[in-house]
Biopython code that builds the backbone (N, CA, C, O; Angstrom):
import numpy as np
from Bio.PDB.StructureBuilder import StructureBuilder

atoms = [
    (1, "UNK", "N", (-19.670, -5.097, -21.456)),
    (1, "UNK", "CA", (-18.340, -5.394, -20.959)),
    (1, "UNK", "C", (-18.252, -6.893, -20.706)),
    (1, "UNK", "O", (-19.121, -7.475, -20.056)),
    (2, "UNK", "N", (-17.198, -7.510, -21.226)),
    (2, "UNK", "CA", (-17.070, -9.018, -20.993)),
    (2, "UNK", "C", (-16.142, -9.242, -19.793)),
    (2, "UNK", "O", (-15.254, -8.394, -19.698)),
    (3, "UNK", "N", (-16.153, -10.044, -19.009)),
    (3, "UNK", "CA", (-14.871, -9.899, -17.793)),
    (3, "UNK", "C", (-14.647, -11.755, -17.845)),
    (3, "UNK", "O", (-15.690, -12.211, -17.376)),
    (4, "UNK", "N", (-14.266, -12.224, -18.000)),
    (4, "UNK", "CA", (-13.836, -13.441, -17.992)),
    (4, "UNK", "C", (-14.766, -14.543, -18.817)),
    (4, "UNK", "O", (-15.320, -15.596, -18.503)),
    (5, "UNK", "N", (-14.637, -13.645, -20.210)),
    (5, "UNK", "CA", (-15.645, -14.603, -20.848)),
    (5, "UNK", "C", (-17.333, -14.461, -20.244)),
    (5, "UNK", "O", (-18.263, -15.156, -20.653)),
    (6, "UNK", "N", (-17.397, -13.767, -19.560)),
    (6, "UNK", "CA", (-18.808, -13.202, -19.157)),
    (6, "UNK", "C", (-19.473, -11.644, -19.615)),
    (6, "UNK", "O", (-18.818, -10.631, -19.860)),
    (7, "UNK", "N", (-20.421, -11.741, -19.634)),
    (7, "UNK", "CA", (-20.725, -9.994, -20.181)),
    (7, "UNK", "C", (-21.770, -9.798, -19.435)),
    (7, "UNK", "O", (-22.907, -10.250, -19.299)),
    (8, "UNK", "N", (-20.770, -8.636, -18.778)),
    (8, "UNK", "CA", (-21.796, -8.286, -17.370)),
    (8, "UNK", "C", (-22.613, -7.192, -18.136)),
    (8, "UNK", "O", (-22.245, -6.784, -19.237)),
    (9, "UNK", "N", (-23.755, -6.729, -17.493)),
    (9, "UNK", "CA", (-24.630, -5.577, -17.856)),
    (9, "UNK", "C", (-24.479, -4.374, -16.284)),
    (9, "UNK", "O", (-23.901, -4.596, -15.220)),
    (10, "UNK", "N", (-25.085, -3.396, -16.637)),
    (10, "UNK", "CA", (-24.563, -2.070, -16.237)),
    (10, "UNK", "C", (-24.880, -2.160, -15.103)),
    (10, "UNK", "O", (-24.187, -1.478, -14.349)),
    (11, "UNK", "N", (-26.177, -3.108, -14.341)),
    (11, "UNK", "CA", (-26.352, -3.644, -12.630)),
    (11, "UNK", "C", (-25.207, -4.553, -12.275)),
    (11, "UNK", "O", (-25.028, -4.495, -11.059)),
    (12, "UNK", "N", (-24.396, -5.338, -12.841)),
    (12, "UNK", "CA", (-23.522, -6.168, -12.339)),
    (12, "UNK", "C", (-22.140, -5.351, -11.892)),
    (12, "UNK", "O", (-21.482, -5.449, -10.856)),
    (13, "UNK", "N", (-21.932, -4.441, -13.155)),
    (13, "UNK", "CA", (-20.690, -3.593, -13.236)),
    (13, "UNK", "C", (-20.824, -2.598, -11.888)),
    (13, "UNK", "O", (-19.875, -2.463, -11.117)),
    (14, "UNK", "N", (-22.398, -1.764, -11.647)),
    (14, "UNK", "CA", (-22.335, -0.965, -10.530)),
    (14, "UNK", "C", (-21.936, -1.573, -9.107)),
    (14, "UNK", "O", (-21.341, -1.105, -8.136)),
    (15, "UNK", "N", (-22.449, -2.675, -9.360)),
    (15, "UNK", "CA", (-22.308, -3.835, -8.454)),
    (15, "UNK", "C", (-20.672, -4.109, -7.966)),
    (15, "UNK", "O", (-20.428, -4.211, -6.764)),
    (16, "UNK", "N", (-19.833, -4.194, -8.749)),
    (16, "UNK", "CA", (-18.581, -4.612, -8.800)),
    (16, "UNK", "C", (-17.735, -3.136, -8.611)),
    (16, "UNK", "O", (-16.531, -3.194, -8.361)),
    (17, "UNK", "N", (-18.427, -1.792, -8.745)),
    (17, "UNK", "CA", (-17.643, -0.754, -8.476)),
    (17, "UNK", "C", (-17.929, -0.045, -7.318)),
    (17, "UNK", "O", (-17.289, 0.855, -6.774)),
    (18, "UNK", "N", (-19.411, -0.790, -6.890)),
    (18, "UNK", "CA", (-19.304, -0.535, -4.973)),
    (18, "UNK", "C", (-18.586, -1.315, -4.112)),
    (18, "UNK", "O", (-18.074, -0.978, -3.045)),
    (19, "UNK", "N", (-18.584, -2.507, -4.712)),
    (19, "UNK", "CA", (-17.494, -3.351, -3.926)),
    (19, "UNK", "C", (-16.333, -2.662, -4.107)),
    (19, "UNK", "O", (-15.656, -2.496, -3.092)),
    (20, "UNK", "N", (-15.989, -2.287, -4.975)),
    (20, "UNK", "CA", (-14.104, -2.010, -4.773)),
    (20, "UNK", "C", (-14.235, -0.627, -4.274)),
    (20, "UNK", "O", (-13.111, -0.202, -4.005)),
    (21, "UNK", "N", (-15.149, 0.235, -4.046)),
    (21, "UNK", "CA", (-15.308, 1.782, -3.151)),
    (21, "UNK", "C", (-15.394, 1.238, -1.862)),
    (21, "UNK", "O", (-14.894, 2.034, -1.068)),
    (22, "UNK", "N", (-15.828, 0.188, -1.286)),
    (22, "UNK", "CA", (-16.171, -0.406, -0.359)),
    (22, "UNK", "C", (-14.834, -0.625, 0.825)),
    (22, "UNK", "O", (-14.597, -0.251, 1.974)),
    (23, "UNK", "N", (-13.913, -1.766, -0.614)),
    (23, "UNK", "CA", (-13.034, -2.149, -0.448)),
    (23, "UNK", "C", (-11.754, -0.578, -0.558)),
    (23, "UNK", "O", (-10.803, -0.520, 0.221)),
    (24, "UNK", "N", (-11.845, -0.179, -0.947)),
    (24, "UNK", "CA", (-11.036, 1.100, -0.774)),
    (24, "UNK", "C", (-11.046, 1.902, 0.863)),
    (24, "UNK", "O", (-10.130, 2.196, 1.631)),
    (25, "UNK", "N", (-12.965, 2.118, 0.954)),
    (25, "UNK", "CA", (-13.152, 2.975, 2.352)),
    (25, "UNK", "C", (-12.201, 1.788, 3.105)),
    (25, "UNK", "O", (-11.007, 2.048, 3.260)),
    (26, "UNK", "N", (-12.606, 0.799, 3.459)),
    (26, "UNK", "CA", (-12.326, -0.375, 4.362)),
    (26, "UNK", "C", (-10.700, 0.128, 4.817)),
    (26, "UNK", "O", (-10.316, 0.689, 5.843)),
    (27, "UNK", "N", (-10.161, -0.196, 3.946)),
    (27, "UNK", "CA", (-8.594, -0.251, 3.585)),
    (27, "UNK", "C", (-8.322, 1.743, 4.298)),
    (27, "UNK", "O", (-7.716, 1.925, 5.354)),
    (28, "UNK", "N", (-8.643, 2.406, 3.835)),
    (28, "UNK", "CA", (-8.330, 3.684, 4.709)),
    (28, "UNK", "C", (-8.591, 3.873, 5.965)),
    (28, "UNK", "O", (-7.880, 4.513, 6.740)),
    (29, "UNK", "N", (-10.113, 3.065, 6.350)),
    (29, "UNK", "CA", (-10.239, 3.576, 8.216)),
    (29, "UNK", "C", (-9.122, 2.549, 8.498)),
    (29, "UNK", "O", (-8.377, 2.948, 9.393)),
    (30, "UNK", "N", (-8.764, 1.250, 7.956)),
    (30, "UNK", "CA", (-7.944, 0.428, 8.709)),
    (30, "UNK", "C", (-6.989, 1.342, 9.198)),
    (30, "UNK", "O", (-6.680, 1.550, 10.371)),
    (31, "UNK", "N", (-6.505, 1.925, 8.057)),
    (31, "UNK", "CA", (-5.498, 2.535, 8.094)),
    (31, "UNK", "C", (-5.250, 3.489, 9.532)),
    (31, "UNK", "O", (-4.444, 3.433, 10.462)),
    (32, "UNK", "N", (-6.115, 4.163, 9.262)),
    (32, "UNK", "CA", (-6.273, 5.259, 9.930)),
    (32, "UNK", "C", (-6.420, 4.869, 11.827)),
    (32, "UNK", "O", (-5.990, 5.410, 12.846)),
    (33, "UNK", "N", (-7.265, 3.653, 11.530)),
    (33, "UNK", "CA", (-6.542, 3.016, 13.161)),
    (33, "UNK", "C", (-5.921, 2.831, 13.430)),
    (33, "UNK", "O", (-5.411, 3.616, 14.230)),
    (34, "UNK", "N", (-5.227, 1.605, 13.101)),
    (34, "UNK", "CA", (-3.738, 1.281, 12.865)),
    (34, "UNK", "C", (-2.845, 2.680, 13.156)),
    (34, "UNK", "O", (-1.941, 2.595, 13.987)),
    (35, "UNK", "N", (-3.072, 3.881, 12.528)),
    (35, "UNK", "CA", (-2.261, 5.062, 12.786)),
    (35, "UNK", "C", (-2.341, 5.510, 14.337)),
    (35, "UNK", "O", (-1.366, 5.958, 14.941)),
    (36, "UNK", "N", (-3.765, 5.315, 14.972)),
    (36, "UNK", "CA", (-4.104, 5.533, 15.983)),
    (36, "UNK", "C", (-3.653, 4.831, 16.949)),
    (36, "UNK", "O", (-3.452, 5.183, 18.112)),
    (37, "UNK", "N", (-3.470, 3.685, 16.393)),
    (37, "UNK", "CA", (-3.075, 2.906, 17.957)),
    (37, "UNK", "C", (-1.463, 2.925, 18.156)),
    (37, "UNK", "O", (-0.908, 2.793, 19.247)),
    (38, "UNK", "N", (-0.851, 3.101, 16.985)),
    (38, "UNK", "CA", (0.452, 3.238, 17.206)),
    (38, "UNK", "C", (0.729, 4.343, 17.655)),
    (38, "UNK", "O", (1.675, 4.317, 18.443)),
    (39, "UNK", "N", (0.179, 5.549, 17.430)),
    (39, "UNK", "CA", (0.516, 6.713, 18.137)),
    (39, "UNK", "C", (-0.005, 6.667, 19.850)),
    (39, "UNK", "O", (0.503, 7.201, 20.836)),
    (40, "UNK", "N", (-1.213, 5.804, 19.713)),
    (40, "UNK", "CA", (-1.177, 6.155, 21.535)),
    (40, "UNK", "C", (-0.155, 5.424, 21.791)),
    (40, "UNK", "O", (0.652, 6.019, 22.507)),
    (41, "UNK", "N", (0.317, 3.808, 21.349)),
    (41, "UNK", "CA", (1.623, 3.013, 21.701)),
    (41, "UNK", "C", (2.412, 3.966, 22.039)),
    (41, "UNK", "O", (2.492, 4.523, 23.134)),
    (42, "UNK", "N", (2.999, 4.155, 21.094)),
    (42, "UNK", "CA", (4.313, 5.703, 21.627)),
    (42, "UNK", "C", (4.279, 6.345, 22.562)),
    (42, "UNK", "O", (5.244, 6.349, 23.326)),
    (43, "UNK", "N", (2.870, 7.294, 22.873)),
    (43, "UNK", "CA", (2.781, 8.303, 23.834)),
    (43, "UNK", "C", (2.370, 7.050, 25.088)),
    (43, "UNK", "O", (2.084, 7.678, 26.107)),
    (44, "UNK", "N", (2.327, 6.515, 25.178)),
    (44, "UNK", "CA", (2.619, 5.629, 26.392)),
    (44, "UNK", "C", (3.607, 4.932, 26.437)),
    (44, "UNK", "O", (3.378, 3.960, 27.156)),
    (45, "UNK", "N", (4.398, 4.927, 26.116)),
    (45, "UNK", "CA", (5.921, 4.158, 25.882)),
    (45, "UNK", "C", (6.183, 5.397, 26.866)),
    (45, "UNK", "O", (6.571, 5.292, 28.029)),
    (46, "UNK", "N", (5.820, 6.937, 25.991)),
    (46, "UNK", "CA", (6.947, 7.986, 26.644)),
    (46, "UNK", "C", (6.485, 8.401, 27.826)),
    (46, "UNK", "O", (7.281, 8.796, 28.677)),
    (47, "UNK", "N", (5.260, 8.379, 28.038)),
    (47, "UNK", "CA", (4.771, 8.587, 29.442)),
    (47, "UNK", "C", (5.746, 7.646, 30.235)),
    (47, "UNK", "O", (6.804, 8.111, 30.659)),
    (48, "UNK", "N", (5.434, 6.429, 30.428)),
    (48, "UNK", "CA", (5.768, 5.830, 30.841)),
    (48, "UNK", "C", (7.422, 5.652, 31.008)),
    (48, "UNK", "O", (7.807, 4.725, 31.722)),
    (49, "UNK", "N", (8.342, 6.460, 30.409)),
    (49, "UNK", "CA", (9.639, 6.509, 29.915)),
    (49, "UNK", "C", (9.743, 7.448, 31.271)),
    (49, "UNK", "O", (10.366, 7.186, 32.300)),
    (50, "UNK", "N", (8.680, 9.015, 30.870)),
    (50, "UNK", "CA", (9.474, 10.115, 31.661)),
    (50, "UNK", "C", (8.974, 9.759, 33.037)),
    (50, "UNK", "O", (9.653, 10.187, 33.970)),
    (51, "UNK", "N", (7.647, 8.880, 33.388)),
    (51, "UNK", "CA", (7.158, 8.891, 34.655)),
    (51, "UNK", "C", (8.431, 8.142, 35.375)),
    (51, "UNK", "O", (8.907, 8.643, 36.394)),
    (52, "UNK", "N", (8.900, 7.089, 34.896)),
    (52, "UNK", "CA", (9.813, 5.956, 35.455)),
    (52, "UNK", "C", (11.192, 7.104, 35.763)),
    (52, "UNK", "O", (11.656, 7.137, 36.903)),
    (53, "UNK", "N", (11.642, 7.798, 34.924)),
    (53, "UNK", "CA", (13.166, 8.689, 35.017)),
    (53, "UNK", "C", (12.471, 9.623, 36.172)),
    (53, "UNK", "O", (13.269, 9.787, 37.095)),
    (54, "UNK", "N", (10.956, 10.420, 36.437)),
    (54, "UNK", "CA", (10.943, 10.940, 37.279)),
    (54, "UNK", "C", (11.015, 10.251, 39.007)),
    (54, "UNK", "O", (11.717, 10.756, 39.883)),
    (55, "UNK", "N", (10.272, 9.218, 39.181)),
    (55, "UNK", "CA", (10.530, 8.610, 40.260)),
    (55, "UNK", "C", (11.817, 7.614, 40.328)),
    (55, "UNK", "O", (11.863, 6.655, 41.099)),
    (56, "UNK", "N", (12.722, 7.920, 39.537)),
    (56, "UNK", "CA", (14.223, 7.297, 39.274)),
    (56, "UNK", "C", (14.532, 5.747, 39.377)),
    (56, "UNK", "O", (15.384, 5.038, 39.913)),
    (57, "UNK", "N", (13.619, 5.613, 38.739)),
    (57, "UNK", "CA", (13.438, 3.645, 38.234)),
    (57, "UNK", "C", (14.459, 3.342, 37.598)),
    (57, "UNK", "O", (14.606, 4.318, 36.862)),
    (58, "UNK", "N", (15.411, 2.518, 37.347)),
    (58, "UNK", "CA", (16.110, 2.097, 36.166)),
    (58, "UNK", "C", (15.636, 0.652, 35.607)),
    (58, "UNK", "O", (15.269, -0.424, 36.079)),
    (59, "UNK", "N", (15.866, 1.280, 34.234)),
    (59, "UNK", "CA", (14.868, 0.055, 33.318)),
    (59, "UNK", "C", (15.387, -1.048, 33.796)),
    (59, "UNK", "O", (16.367, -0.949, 34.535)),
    (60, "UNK", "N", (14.922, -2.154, 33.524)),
    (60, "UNK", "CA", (15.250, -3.729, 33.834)),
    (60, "UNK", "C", (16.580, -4.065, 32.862)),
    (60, "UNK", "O", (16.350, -3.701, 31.709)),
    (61, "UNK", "N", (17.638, -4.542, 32.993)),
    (61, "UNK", "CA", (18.689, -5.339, 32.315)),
    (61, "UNK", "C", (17.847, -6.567, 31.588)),
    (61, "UNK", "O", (17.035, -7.067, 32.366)),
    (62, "UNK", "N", (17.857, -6.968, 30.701)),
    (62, "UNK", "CA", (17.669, -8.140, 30.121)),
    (62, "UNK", "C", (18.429, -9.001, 30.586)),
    (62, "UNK", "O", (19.620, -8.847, 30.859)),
    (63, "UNK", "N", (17.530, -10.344, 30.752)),
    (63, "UNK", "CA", (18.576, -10.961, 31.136)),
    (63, "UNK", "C", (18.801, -12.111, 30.377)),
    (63, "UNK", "O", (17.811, -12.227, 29.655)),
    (64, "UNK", "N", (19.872, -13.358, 30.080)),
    (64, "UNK", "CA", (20.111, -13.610, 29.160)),
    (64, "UNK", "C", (18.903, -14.397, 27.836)),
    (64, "UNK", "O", (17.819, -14.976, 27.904)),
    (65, "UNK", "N", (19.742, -14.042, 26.844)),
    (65, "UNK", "CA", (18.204, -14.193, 26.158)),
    (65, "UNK", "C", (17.438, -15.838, 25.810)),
    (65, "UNK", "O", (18.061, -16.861, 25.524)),
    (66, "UNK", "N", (16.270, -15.725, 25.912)),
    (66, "UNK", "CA", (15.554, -17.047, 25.929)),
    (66, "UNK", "C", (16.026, -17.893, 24.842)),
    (66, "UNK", "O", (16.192, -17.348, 23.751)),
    (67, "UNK", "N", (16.321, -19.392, 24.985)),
    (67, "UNK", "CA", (16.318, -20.099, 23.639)),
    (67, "UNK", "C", (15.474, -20.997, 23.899)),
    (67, "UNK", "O", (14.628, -21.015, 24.792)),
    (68, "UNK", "N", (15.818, -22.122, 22.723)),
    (68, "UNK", "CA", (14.936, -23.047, 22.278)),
    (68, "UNK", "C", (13.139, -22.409, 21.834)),
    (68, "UNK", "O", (12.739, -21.356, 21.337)),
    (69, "UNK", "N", (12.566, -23.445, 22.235)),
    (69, "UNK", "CA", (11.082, -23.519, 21.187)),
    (69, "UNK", "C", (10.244, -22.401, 22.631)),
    (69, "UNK", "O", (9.744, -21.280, 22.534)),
    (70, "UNK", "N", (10.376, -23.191, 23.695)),
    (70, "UNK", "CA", (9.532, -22.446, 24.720)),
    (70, "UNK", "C", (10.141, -21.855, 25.500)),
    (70, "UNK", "O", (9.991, -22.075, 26.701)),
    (71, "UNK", "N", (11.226, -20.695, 24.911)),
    (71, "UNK", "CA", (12.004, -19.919, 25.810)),
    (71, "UNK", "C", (12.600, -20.394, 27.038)),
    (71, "UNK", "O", (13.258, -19.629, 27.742)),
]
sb = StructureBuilder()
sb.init_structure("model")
sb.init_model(0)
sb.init_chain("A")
sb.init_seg("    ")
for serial, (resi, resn, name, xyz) in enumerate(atoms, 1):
    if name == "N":
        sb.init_residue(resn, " ", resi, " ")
    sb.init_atom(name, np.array(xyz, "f"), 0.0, 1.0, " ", f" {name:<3s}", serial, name[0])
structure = sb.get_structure()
């Protein structure tokens, strides 16, 4: 197999198809955290949603919004 004007042999090629299995696993656990942390995000958003409506908090008003460079 030639790959850029080079001709790899069958150790270079195995070589180059663990890297991209590598690069594949990598790319799915990311994933799969990333899934994780946004779901606890949420369920603490809503905790935190129903705990506040149960002890009858009302959310904060924004108040007007920040400008310039350093708010």
């Amino acid at each position: 197999m030639t790959l850029f004007g080079t001709t790899l042999d069958g150790q270079q090629i195995a070589g180059l198809v663990g890297l991209l299995a590598v690069l594949a696993f990598w790319l799915f656990a990311y994933r799969g955290e990333r899934s994780a942390i946004q779901s606890f995000r949420s369920w603490e958003a809503a905790r935190k949603a129903r705990k506040d409506a149960e002890d009858g908090v009302k959310p904060d008003e924004p108040s007007r919004p920040k400008t310039g460079p350093w708010g």
